[in-house]
C-alpha positions as CSV (number, residue, x, y, z in Angstrom):
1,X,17.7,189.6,23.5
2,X,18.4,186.5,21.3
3,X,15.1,185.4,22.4
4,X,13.1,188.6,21.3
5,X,14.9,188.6,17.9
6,X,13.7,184.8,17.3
7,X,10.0,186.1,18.2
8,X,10.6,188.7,15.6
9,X,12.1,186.7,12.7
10,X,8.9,184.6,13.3
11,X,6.5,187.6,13.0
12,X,8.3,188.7,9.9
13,X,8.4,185.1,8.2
14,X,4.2,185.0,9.0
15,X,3.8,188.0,7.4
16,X,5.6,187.3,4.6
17,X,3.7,184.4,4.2
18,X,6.6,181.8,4.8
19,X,5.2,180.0,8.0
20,X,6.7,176.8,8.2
21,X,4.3,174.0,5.4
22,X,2.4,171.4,7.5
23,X,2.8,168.1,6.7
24,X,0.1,166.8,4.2
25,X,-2.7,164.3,5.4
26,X,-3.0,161.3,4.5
27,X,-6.6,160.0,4.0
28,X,-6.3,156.1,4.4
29,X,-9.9,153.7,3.3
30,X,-10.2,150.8,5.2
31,X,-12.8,148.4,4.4
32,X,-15.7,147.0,6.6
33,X,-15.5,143.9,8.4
34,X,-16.5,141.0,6.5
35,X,-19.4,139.5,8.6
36,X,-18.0,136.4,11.2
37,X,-18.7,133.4,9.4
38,X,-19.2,130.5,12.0
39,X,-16.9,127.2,12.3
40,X,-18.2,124.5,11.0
41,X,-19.2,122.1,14.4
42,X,-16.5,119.0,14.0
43,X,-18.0,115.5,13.8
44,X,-17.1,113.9,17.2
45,X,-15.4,110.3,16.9
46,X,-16.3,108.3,19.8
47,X,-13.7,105.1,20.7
48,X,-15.2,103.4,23.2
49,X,-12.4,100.8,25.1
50,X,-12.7,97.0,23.2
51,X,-14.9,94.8,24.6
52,X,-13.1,91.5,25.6
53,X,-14.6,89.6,22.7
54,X,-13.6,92.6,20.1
55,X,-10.1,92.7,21.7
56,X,-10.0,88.8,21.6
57,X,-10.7,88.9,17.9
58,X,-8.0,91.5,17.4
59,X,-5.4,89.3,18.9
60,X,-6.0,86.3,16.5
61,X,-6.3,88.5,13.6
62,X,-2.8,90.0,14.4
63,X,-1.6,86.4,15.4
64,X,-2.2,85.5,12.1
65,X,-0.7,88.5,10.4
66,X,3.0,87.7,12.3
67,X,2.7,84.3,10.8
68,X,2.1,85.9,7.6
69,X,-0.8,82.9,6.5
70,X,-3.4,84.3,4.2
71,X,-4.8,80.2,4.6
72,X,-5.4,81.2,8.1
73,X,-6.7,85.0,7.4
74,X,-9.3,83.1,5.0
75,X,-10.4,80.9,7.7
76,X,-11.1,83.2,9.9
77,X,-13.0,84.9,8.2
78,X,-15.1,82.0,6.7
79,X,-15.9,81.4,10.2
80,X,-18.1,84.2,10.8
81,X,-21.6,83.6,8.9
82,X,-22.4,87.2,7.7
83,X,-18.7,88.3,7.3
84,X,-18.2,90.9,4.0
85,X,-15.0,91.0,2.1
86,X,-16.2,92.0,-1.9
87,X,-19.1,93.1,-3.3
88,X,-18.7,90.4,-6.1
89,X,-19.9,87.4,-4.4
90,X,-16.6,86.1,-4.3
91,X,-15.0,83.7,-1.9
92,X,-12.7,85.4,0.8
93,X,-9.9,83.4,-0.3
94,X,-10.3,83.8,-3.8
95,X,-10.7,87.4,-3.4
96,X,-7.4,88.0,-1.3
97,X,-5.8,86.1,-3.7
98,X,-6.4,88.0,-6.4
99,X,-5.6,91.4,-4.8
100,X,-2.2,89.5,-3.6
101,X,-1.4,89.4,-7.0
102,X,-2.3,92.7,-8.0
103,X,-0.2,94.1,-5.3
104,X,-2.7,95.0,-2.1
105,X,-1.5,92.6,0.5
106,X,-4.4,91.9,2.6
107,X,-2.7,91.0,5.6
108,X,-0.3,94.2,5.5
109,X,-3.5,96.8,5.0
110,X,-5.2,95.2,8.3
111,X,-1.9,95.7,10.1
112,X,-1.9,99.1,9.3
113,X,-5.5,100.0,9.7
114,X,-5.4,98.1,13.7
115,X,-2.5,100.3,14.1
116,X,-4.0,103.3,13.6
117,X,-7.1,105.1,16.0
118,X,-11.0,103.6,15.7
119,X,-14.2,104.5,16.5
120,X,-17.2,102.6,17.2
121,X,-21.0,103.5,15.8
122,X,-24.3,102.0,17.5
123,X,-25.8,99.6,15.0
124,X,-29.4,98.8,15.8
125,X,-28.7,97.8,19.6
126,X,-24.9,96.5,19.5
127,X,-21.8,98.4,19.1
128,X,-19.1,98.1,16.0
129,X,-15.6,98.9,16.4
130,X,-14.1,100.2,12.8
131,X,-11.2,101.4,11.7
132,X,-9.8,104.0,10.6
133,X,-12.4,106.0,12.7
134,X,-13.2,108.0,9.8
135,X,-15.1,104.9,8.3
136,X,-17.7,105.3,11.2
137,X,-18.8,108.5,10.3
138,X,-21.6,109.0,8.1
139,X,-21.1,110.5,4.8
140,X,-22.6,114.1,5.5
141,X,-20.2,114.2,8.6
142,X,-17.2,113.0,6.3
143,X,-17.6,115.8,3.7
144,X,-14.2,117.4,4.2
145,X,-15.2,120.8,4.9
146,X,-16.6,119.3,8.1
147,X,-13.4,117.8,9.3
148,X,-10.3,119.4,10.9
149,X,-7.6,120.6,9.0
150,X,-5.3,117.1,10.2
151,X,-8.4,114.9,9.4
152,X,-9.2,116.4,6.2
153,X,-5.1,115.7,5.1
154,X,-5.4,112.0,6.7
155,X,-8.6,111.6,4.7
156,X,-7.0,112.9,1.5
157,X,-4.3,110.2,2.2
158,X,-6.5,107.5,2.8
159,X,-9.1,107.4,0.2
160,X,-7.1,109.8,-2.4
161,X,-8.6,112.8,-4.6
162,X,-11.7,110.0,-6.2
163,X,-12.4,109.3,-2.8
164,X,-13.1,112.7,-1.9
165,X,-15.2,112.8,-5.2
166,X,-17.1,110.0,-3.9
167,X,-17.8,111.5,-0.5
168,X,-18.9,115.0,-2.0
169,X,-21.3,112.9,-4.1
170,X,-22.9,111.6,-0.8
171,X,-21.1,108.4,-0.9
172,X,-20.0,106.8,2.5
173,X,-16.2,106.1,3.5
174,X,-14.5,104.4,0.2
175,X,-11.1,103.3,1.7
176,X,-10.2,100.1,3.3
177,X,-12.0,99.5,6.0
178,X,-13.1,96.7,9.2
179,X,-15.2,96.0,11.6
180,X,-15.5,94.4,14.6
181,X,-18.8,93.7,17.0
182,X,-18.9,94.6,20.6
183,X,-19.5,90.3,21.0
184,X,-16.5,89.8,18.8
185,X,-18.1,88.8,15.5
186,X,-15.7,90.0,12.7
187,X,-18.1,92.1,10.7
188,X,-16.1,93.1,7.2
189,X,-12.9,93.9,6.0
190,X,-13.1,95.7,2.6
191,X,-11.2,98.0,0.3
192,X,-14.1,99.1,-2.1
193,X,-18.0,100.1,-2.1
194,X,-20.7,98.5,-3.4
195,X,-21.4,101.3,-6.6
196,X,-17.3,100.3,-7.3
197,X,-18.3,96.8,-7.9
198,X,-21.0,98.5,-10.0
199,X,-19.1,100.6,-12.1
């Protein structure tokens, strides 16, 4: 009986017009797809194990940097007959003794750049070990953009907002940078470009 008097109240609500509201819709936009925009292939940095002579060079460099003997450091360098340390045509000692003053120890900034990773770059038919590896790419593969996220931060750190300038401009790797050849010839140690010098 209670079940036939339910049916009934619902009949009489229909016709009365009070069926039960539906909820309204909701209508929601949703925008296309933006179209996949490809990643950017990452520059590969290639370290290729020392050579003997390379690794031979990297010990007396670092001998000299515990006996903290910038004498020494100058001599060693003066030793090699094509060896780069300014763009001013100054001598290596005379150089490093004016950026002592000026507060870039030379002898510190080598220690930290053989502590950190390289990578070497075929030159002609020989190889080059540099550090930081980021000095051994060439300045399209060091535009930023191209680099990953934790390169692209170590870059910033290294060479600072004008270096980044520099590189967008085309410009090759800014920072402080070495070199060493695959036969153990110390090849540069530098901490500005050539248009620097210029400036």
């Amino acid at each position: 009986m209670r079940i036939i008097c339910g049916v009934c109240a619902s009949i009489a609500l229909a016709a009365c017009g009070g069926a039960p509201e539906q909820p309204p819709s909701v209508r929601m936009t949703i925008e296309a797809a933006p179209e996949q925009i490809p990643t950017p292939i990452e520059p590969t940095v290639v370290a290729h194990p020392l050579s003997e002579p390379a690794q031979s060079k990297v010990d007396g460099i670092r001998a000299i940097i515990q006996r903290n003997s910038l004498y020494r450091f100058s001599r060693l360098a003066d030793a090699e007959a094509s060896f780069v340390s300014n763009f001013a045509g100054e001598s290596n000692r005379a150089h490093w003794d004016l950026l002592r003053r000026t507060g870039f120890d030379p002898l510190a900034q080598i220690e930290i750049l053989l502590d950190g990773p390289y990578a070497t770059r075929t030159v002609g038919d020989e190889i080059w070990y540099v550090w930081p590896d980021l000095a051994a790419l060439d300045p399209a593969e060091l535009v930023p953009e191209r680099l990953s996220f934790s390169d692209r931060a170590r870059l910033l750190e290294l060479v600072g907002e004008t270096g980044i300038d520099r590189i967008r401009g085309g410009q090759g790797y800014p920072g402080v940078r070495t070199a060493i050849a695959e036969d153990g010839r110390w090849l540069y140690f530098v901490h500005e470009t050539e248009d620097e010098t210029e400036d």
